[in-house]
C-alpha positions in Angstrom: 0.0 0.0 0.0 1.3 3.4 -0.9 1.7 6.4 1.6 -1.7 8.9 1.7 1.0 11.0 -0.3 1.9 8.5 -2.9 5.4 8.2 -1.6 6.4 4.4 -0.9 10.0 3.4 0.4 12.3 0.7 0.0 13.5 -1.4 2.6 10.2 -1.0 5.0 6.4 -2.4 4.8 3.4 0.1 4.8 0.9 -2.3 6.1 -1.4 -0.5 7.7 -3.1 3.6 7.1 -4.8 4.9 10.3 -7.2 7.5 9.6 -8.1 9.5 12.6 -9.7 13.7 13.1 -7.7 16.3 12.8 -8.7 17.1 16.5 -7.2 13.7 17.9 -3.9 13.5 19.4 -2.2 10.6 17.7 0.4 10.9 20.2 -1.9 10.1 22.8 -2.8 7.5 21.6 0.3 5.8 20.8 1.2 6.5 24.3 -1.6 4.4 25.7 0.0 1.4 24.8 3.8 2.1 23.3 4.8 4.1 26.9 8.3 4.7 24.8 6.6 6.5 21.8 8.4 9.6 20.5 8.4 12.3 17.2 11.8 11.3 16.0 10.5 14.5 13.4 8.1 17.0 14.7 5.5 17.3 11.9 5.3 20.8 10.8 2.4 23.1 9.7 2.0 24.6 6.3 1.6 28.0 8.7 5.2 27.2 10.6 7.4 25.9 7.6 6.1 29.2 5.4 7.2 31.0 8.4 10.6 29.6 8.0 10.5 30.4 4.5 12.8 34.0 3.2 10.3 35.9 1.1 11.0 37.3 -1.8 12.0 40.9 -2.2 12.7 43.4 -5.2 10.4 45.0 -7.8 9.3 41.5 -9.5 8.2 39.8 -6.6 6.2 43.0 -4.8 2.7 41.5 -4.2 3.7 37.6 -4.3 4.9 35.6 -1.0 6.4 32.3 -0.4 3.8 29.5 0.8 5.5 25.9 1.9 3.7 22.7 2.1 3.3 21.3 5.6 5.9 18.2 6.6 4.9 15.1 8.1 6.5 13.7 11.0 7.5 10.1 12.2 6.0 8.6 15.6 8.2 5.9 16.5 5.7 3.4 18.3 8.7 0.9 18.9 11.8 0.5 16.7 11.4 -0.4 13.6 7.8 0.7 14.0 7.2 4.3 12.6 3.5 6.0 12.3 4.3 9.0 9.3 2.1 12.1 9.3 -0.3 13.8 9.2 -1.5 13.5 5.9 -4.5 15.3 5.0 -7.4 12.9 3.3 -9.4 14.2 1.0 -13.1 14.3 1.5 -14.0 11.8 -1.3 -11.2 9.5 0.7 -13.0 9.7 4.0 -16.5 9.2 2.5 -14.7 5.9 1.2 -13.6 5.3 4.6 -16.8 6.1 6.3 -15.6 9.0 8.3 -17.7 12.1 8.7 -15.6 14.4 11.0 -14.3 17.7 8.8 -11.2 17.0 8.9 -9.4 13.7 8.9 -5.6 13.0 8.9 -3.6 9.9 7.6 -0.5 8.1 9.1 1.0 5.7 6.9 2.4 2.9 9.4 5.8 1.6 8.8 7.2 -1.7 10.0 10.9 -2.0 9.2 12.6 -5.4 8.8 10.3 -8.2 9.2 7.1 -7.5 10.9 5.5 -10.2 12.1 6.7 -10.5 15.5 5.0 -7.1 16.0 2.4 -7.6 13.5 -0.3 -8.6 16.5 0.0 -6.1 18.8 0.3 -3.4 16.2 -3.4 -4.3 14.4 -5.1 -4.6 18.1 -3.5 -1.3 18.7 -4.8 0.0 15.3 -7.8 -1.2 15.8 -8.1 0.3 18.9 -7.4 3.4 18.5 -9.2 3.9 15.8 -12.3 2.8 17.6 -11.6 5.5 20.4 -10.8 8.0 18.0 -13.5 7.6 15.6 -11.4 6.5 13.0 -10.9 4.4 10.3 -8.1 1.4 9.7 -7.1 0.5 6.3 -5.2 -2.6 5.7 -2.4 -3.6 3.1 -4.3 -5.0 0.1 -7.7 -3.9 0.8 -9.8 -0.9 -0.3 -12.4 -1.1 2.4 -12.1 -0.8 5.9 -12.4 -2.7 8.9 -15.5 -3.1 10.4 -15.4 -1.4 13.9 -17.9 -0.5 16.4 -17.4 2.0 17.7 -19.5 2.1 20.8 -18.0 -1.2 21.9 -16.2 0.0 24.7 -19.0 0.5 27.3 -16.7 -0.6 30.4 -14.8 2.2 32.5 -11.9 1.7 34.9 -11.4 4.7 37.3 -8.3 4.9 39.0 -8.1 6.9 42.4 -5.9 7.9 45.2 -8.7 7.5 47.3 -9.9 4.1 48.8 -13.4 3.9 49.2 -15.2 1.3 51.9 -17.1 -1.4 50.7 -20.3 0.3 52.6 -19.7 3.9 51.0 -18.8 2.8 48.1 -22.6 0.5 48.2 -24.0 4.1 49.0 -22.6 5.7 46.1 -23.9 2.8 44.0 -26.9 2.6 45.1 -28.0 6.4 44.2 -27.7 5.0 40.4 -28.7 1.6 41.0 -31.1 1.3 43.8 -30.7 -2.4 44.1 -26.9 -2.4 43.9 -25.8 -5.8 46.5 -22.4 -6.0 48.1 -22.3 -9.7 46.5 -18.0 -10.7 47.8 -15.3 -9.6 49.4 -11.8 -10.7 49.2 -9.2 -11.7 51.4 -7.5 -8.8 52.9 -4.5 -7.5 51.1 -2.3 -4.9 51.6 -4.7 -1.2 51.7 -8.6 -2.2 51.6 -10.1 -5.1 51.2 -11.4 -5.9 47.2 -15.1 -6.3 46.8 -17.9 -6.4 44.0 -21.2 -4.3 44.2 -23.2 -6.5 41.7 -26.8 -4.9 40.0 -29.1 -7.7 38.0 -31.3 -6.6 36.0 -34.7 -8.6 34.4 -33.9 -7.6 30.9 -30.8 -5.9 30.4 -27.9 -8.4 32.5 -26.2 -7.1 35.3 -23.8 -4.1 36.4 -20.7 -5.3 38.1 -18.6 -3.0 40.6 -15.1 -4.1 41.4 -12.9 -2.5 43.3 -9.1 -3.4 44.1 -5.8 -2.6 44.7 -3.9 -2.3 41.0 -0.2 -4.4 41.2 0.1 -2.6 38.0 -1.5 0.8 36.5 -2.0 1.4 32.4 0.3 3.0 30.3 -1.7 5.9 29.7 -1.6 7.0 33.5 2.1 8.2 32.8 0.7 10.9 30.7 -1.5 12.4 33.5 -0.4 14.0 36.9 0.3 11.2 39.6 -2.4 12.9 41.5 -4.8 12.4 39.0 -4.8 8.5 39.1 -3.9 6.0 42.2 -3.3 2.5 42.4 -7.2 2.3 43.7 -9.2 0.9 40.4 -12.7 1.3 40.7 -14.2 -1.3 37.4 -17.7 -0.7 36.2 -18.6 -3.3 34.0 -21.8 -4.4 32.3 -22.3 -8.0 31.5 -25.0 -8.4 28.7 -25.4 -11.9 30.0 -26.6 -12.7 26.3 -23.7 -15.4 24.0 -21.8 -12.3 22.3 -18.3 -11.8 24.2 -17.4 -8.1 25.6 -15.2 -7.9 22.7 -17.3 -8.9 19.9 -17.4 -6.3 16.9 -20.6 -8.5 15.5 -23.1 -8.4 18.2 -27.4 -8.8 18.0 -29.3 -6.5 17.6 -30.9 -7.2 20.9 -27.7 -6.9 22.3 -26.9 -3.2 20.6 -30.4 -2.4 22.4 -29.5 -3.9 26.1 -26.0 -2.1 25.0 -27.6 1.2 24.4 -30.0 1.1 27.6 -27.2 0.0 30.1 -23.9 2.2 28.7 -25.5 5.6 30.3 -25.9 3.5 33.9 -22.5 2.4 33.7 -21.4 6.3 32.8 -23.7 7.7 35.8 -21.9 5.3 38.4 -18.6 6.2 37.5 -19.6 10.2 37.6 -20.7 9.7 40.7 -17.5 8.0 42.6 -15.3 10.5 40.4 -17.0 13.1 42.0 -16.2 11.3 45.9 -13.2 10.2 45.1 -11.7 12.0 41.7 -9.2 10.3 39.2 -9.4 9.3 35.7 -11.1 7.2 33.8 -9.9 4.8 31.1 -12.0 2.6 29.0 -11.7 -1.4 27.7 -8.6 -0.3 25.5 -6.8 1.6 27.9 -7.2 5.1 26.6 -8.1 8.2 29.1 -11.9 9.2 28.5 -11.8 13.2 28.6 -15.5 12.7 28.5 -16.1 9.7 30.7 -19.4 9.4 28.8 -17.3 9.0 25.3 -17.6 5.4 23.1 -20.6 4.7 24.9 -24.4 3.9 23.5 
């Protein structure tokens, strides 16, 4: 597959194009998952590299001035893996690729050498992102995208400073979900002891509040203020209870219903122990919800 600007080079694969808004950060996203990700080349604006440019002067050139094309950058995910861009797509492009944002930039990825050691990780990465940022993945060889849903990721994972009791933390549930039980609680460990706040509901499954002491916190909580986050992970989970998995792309339509009922419930109980506790929210993929309500429905 060529390069959104036509350019291909030797001695690397181009198997992939991400196609994400203007407005996203791809550099957040990479970060969510490649903690090491860096602009070996800082892309640069048409505005900033025609600053750079020397105008002309003299008689001919009065009433003309120098305009410069903007440069892509590289993102190096991981060596030997390199997003280039951005690369503006043309409206008839994202039509193609059934993106409706106003403007949409393109990042070629690069794997150097051979790439199939990385080749997993890299596509569920993709993949991901693209779903968060209401994008669009484009794979070597094909002319259509991948199918993604982009309201998949209904889960949220809020990570706090703050330890909450299992019986204020049943309190906090419960002004959502009235009949919110505190169903288990675990052995003690070092901090508070971890415990599930389970919801069933008659048509719609069940809402499952864990909470627990992280060993380990996401990638994407390096990017934000350590007071911002904890090691205290509050998990709001809905479980359909119907034969599609969490992760399934391809779900019912009675699922997509249930879905579209429950993801504002799961949203509201997470508001509502963020505003006890604070911290930030991440969803399924690991990525930081600015809106904690965003990828739901």
């Amino acid at each position: 597959m060529t390069a959104p600007s036509g350019v291909t080079r030797s001695g690397s694969v181009a198997s992939h194009l991400l196609a994400v808004p203007a407005s996203a950060s791809v550099q957040a996203l990479a970060l969510a998952w490649y903690p090491q990700a860096r602009w070996t080349r800082e892309p640069v604006t048409a505005a900033a590299a025609t600053a750079g440019l020397s105008q002309p002067r003299g008689a001919r050139f009065r009433g003309m001035s120098a305009v410069a094309d903007a440069q892509p950058g590289e993102l190096e995910l991981e060596p030997g893996v390199v997003l280039t861009g951005p690369h503006p797509l043309e409206a008839e492009r994202c039509h193609a690729l059934g993106l409706t944002a106003a403007k949409v930039d393109g990042y070629e990825v690069r794997v150097d050498g051979d790439p199939v050691d990385r080749g997993v990780r890299l596509r569920r990465w993709l993949v991901a992102a693209a779903r968060h940022a209401r994008g669009a993945v484009l794979e070597e060889g094909s002319v259509a995208p991948l199918t993604l849903d982009h309201r998949r990721s209904v889960n949220r994972h809020l990570y706090s400073a703050h330890a909450l009791s299992p019986e204020v933390a049943l309190a906090l549930v419960r002004t959502v979900l009235v009949q919110a039980t505190l169903e288990t609680v675990g052995s003690a460990a070092p901090g508070p002891q971890d415990y599930e706040i389970v919801t069933h509901t008659p048509y719609d499954g069940s809402v499952v509040v864990r909470c627990e002491h992280a060993d380990r916190l996401p990638p994407a909580l390096g990017t934000v203020p350590w007071r911002d986050s904890g090691p205290f992970r509050y998990t709001v989970r809905w479980l359909s209870g119907d034969a599609y998995p969490a992760d399934s792309e391809d779900a019912s339509n009675l699922h997509h219903i249930a879905r579209r009922r429950m993801a504002p419930v799961v949203v509201a109980v997470v508001a509502v122990m963020r505003t006890s506790i604070a911290g930030t929210v991440l969803d399924d993929d690991g990525f930081i919800c600015q809106d904690p309500g965003q990828g739901t429905g």
